[in-house]
C-alpha positions in Angstrom: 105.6 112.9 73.6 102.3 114.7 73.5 99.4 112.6 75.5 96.4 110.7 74.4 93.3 113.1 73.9 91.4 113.7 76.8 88.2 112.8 75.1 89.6 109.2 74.2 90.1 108.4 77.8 87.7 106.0 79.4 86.8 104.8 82.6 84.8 102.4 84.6 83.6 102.3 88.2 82.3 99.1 90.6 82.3 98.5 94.2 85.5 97.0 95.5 86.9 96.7 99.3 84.0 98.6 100.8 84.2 101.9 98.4 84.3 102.4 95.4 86.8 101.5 92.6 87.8 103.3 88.8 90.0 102.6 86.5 90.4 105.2 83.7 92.6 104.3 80.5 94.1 106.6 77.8 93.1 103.9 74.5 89.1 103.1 74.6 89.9 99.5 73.3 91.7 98.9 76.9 89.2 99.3 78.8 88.2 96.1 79.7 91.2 94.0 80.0 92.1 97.0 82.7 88.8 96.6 84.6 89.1 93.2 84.7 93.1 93.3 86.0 92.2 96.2 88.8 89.1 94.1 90.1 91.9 90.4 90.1 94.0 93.1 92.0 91.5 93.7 94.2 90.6 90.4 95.2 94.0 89.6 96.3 94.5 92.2 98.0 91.0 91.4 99.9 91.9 88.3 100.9 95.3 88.9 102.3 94.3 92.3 104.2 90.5 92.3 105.0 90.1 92.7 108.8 86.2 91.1 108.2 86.6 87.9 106.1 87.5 85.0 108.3 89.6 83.3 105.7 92.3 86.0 105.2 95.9 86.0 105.7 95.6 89.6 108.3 92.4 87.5 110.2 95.2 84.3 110.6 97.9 86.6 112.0 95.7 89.0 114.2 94.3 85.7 115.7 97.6 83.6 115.8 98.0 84.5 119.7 101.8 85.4 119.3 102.4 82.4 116.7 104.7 83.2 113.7 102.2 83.0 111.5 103.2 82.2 107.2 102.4 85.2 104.9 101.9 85.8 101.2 104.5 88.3 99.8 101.8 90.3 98.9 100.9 90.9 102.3 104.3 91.0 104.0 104.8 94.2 101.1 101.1 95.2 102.7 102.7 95.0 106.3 106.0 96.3 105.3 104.3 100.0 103.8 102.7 100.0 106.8 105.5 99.8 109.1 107.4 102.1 106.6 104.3 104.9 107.1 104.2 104.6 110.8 108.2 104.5 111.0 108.2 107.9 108.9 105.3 109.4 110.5 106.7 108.7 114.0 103.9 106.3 114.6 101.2 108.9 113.8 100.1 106.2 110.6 100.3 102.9 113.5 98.7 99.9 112.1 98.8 98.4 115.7 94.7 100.3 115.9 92.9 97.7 115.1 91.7 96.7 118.1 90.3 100.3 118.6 88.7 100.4 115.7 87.2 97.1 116.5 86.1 98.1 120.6 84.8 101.6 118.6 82.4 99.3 116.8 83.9 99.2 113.2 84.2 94.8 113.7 82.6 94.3 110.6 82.2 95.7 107.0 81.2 99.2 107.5 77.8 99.1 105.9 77.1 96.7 108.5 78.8 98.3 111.4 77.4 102.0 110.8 73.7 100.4 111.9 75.0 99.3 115.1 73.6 101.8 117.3 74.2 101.6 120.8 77.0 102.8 123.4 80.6 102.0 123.3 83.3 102.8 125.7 85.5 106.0 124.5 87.9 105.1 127.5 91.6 106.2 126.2 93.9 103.3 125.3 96.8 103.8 123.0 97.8 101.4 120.3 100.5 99.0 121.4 102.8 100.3 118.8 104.0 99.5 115.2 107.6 98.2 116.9 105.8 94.9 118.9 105.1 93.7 114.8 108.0 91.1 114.2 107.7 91.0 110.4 111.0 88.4 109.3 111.0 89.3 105.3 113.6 86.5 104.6 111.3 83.4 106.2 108.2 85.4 105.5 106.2 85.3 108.8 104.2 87.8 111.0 104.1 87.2 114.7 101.9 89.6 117.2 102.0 89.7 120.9 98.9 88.2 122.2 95.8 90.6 121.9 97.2 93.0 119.5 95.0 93.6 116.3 96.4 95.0 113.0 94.7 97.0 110.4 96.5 97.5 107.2 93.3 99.6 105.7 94.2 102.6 104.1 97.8 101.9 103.2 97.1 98.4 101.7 93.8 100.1 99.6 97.2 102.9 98.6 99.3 100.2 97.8 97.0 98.2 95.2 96.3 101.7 93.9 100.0 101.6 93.2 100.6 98.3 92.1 97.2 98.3 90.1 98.2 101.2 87.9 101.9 100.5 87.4 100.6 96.5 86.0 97.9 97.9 83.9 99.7 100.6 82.1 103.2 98.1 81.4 100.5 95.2 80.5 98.2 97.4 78.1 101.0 99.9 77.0 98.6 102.9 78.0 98.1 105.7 80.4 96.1 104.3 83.5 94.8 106.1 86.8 93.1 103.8 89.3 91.1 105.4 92.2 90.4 103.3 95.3 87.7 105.4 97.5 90.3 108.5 96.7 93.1 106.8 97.0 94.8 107.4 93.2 97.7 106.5 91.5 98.4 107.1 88.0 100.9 105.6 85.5 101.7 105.7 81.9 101.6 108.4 79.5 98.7 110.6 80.5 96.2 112.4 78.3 96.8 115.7 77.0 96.9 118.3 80.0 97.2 115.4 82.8 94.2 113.5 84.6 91.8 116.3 86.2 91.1 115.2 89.6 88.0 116.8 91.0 88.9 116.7 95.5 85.5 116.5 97.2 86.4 118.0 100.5 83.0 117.8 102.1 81.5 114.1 101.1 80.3 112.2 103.5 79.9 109.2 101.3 81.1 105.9 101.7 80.2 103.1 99.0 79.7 103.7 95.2 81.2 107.2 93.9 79.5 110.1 95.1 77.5 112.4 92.9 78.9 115.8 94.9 80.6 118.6 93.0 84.1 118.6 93.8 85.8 121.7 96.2 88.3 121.6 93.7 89.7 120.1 90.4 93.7 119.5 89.7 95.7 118.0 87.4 98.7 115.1 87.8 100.4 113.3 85.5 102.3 110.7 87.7 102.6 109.7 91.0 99.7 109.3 93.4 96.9 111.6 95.2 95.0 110.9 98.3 92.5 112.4 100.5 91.7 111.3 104.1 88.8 112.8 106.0 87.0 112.4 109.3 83.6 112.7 107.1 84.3 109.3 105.4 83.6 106.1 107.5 82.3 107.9 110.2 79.6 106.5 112.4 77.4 107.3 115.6 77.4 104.9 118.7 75.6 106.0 121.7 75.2 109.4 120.6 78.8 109.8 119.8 80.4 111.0 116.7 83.1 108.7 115.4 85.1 108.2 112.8 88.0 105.8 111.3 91.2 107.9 111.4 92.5 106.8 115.0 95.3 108.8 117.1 97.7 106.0 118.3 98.3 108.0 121.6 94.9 107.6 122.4 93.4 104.8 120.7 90.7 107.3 119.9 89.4 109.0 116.8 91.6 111.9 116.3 90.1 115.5 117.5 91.9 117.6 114.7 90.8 121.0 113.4 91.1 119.3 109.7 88.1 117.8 108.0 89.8 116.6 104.7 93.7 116.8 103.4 94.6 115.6 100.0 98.2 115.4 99.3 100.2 114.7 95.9 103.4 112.4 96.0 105.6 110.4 94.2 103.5 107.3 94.9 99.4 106.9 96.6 101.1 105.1 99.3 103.1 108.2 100.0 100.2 110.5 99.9 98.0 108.5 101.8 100.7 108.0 105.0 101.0 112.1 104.7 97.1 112.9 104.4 96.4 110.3 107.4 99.0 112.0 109.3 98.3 115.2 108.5 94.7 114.7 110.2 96.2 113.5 112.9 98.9 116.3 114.0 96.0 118.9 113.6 97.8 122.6 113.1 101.3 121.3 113.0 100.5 119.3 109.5 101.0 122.6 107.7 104.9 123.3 108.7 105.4 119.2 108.5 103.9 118.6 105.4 105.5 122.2 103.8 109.5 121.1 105.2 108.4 117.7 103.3 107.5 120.0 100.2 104.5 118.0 99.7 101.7 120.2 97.6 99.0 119.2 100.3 95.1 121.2 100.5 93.9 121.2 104.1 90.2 122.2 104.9 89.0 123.5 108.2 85.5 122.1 110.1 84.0 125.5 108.7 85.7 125.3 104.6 88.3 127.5 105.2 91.0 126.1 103.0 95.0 126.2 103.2 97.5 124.7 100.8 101.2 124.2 101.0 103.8 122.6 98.6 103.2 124.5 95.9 99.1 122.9 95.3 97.1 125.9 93.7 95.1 128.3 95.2 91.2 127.5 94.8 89.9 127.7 92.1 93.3 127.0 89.7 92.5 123.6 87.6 90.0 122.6 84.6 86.7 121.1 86.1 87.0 117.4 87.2 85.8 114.7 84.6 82.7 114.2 85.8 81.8 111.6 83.0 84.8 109.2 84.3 83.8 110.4 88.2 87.4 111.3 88.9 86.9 112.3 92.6 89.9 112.0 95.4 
């Protein structure tokens, strides 16, 4: 079956969970319905996994003080990707860093939390580990040792990138990509010659979409795309550069000769837990994420760029969409 025309496709971007969110359809009449399911999506999703609203469900269980604490089944399938990414990434993806993200200063929403200026202690503290979370799928409770601190952030923003796309597209009967702050998954038919995703390996933006030109542009046609970088959500306290992607071993921002990795996978979850992780082994990632045959681009501090897994060699794709601000 030969896609929808590229120049029928649609899209529509608003602020959503601290970044950005787009939804892009492959019939024009869609559009809103899907922009009005992706932002329902993302409310629910914001109240069962925000680390910084005092009435969700991730607030009641980091603060249950080792209390089996009742959960949603959307966020036990939030806790239960993350568990699954830090199980497969031998606990580089741990969402037991919360409470070094918090002690770094990000206790807040991060527009807020980048103005805090002053001095924070960069002493070395590793996460407690993913195995202290006793998730119980059948009774549906979370319980925490005492003074441990979750944050399901990237994997649950992947995860409603997921689910997102996969309702809208079996709802509408269309092709659909959903982009969460460069977290994208895609599903239905897609136009003609796949989504072009423009990557935008040196932004430093965080918020609404950024008006950069893109290092590079691909196409996909299923499954999901994500870029992590130590540019993104990255902050200065007391004269120290920091930024969100912490190394469980240290409960520090990871010190890794990668600025950006975007990798393609079968679903945005996927390709989030391997970018993340990718950051975070540093030189290894290429020989992990090539035995995974994962088509991964990984760019250098100075823009020197290597891909693996079969991703082409800059410049190989179409230029991005800019009119539907496609940007991983």
């Amino acid at each position: 079956m030969m896609g929808a025309a590229a120049e029928n496709v649609r899209g529509r971007t608003f602020p959503a969970l601290g970044t950005f969110a787009s939804v892009l359809v492959t019939v024009p009449a869609a559009l809103d319905a899907a922009g009005t399911a992706l932002a329902g999506d993302l409310a629910e999703i914001d109240l069962a996994c925000s680390r910084f609203r005092p009435d969700s469900e991730l607030t009641r269980v980091n603060e249950a003080a080792g209390r089996p604490v009742p959960v949603s089944p959307l966020f036990a399938d939030a806790l239960a990707s993350a568990l699954a990414a830090a199980r497969l990434t031998d606990g580089d993806v741990d969402p037991t860093c919360g409470r070094s993200l918090f002690d770094l200063g990000y206790d807040r929403d991060f527009v807020q939390a980048r103005q805090q200026t002053g001095p924070v202690s960069l002493a070395a503290r590793p996460a407690p580990g993913w195995q202290v979370v006793d998730l119980d799928t059948r009774q549906r409770t979370v319980r925490l040792p005492a003074g441990v601190m979750l944050d399901l952030g990237a994997t649950a923003k992947a995860l409603a990138a997921d689910l997102a796309a996969a309702r809208i597209a079996a709802t509408l009967g269309c092709g659909v990509l959903v982009n969460l702050g460069g977290d994208i998954a895609v599903a239905g038919e897609p136009p003609a010659g796949g989504w072009r995703v423009g990557i935008a390996d040196d932004a430093d933006f965080d918020g609404v979409i950024p008006e950069v030109p893109p290092g590079q542009a691909v196409c996909i046609s299923d499954g999901g795309l994500a870029t992590s970088s130590t540019l993104v959500r990255a902050w200065r306290r007391g004269g120290e550069d920091l930024h969100h992607i912490i190394s469980p071993r240290t409960g520090l921002p990871a010190q890794s000769c990668w600025r950006t990795v975007s990798v393609a996978a079968a679903t945005c979850i996927d390709a989030n837990t391997a970018s993340t992780a990718a950051i975070i082994r540093g030189e290894h990632a290429v020989d992990w994420l090539a035995g995974l045959h994962l088509p991964a681009r990984l760019v250098r501090h100075d823009g020197s760029v290597t891909v693996v897994g079969g991703w082409p060699p800059d410049p190989a794709a179409p230029p991005a969409d800019t009119r539907t601000g496609v940007l991983a």
